[in-house]
C-alpha positions in Angstrom: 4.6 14.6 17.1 8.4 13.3 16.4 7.6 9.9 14.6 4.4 10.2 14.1 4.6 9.7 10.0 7.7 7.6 7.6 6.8 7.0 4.0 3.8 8.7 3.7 2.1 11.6 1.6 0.1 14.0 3.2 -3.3 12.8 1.3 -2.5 8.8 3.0 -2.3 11.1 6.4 -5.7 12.4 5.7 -7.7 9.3 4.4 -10.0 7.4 6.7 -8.7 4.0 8.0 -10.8 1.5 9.6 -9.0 2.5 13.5 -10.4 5.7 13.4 -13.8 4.3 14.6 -12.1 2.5 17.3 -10.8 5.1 19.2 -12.5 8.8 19.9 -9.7 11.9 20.4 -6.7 9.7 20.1 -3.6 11.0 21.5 -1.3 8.8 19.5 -1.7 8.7 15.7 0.9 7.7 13.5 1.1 7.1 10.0 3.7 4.6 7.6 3.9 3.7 4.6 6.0 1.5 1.8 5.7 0.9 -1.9 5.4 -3.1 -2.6 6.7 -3.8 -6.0 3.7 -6.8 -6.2 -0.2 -6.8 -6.1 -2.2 -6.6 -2.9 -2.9 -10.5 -3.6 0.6 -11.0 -2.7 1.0 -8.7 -0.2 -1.7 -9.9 1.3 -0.6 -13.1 2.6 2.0 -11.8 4.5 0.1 -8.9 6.4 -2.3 -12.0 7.7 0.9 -13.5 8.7 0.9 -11.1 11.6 -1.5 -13.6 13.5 1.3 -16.2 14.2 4.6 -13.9 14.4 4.9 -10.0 14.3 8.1 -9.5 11.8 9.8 -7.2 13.1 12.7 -7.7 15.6 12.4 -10.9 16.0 14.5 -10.4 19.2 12.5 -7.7 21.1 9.3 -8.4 20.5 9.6 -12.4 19.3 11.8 -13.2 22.4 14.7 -14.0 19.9 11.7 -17.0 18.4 12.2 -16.3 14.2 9.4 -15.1 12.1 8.3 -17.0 9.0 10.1 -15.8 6.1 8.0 -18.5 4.0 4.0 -18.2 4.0 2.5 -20.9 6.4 -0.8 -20.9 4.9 -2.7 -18.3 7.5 -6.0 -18.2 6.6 -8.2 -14.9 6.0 -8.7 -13.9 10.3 -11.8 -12.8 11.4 -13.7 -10.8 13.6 -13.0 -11.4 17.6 -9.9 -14.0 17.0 -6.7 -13.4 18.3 -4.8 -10.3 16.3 -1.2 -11.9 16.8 1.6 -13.8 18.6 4.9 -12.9 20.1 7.2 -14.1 22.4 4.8 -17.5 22.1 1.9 -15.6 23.7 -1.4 -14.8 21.8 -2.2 -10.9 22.3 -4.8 -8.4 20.9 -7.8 -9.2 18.6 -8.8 -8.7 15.4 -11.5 -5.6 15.3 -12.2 -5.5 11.6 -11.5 -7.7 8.5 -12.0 -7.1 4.7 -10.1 -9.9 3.0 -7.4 -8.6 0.7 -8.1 -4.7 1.6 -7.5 -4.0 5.3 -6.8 -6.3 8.9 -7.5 -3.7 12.1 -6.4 -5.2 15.7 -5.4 -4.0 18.8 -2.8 -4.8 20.7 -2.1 -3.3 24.3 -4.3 -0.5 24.1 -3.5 0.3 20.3 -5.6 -0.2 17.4 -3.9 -0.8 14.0 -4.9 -0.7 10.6 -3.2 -2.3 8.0 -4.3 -1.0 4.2 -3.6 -2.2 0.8 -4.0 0.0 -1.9 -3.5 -1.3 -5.6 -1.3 1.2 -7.4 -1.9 -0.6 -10.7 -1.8 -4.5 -11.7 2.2 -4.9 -10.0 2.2 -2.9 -7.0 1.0 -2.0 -3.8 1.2 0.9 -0.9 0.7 -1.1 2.4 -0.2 1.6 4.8 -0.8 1.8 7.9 -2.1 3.7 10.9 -1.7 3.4 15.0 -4.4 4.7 16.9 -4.3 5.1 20.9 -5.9 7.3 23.5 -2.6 7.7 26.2 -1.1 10.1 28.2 0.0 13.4 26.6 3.6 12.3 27.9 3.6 8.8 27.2 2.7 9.3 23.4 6.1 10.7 22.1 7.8 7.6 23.0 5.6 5.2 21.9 5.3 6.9 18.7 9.2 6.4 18.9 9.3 2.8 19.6 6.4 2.3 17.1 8.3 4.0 14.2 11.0 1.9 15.0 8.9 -1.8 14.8 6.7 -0.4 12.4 9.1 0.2 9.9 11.1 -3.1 10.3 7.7 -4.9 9.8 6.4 -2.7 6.9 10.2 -3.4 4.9 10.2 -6.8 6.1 6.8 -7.6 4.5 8.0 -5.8 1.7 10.9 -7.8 0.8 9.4 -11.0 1.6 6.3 -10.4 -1.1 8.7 -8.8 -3.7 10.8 -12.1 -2.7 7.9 -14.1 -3.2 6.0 -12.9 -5.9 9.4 -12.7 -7.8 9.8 -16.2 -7.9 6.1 -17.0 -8.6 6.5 -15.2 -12.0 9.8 -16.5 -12.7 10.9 -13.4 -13.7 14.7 -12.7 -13.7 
């Protein structure tokens, strides 16, 4: 499907991810993937972030309202609380939780698992994968418009831990 998978290899396409138990014979599945030059522990942080802004465009799906570009002090979510906010508005929940290693939510009828896999002591692959049973003619689009968010979020997160963990070191 066109969009379906940006900055992954073709064995993070065929791992397991916490979504797939969510939803039987998706018809949307998509795959991304970036390379975070700091540990999952300070990736982390910002992935849990989600909960109170989504860090993407800020102007289409945050109303134009800015996302932190500091940490706020989100704690660890759990099971059955709200997955995340935009536009001022709570939406989705969070399915599954392991603290440090993987957040799964759903939001409007997709489920979405966010992964963090150590590559080392200094870096991380944040992963993740969209899961969503929808019409055969509806899923190329979202796909799409996913790719599109997706990828804002995953380089946004990105820079903001590199930012962040950057200055914690006091390297440079």
């Amino acid at each position: 499907m066109i969009g379906d998978r940006w900055g992954v290899s073709d064995s993070e396409v065929s791992r397991s991810y916490p979504c797939d138990a969510f939803v039987t014979a998706p018809t949307l599945r998509a795959w991304r993937g970036v390379a975070v030059q700091a540990p999952a522990g300070a990736v982390w942080p910002w992935v849990v972030q989600v909960g109170v802004a989504p860090s993407s465009y800020d102007w289409i799906d945050n109303l134009g309202r800015r996302s932190p570009r500091e940490l706020v002090g989100v704690p660890d979510p759990r099971v059955g609380e709200r997955f995340t906010t935009a536009g001022g508005r709570e939406l989705g929940q969070v399915l599954s939780v392991d603290p440090g290693k993987q957040l799964t939510g759903t939001v409007m009828g997709a489920v979405m698992s966010y992964v963090l896999v150590p590559q080392g002591h200094a870096a991380t692959r944040l992963l993740l994968k969209v899961v969503m049973r929808t019409s055969r003619w509806a899923a190329p689009g979202l796909c799409v418009g996913d790719l599109v968010m997706a990828r804002r979020q995953s380089l946004n997160w990105k820079r903001l831990a590199e930012r962040h963990q950057h200055r914690a070191t006091g390297a440079g």
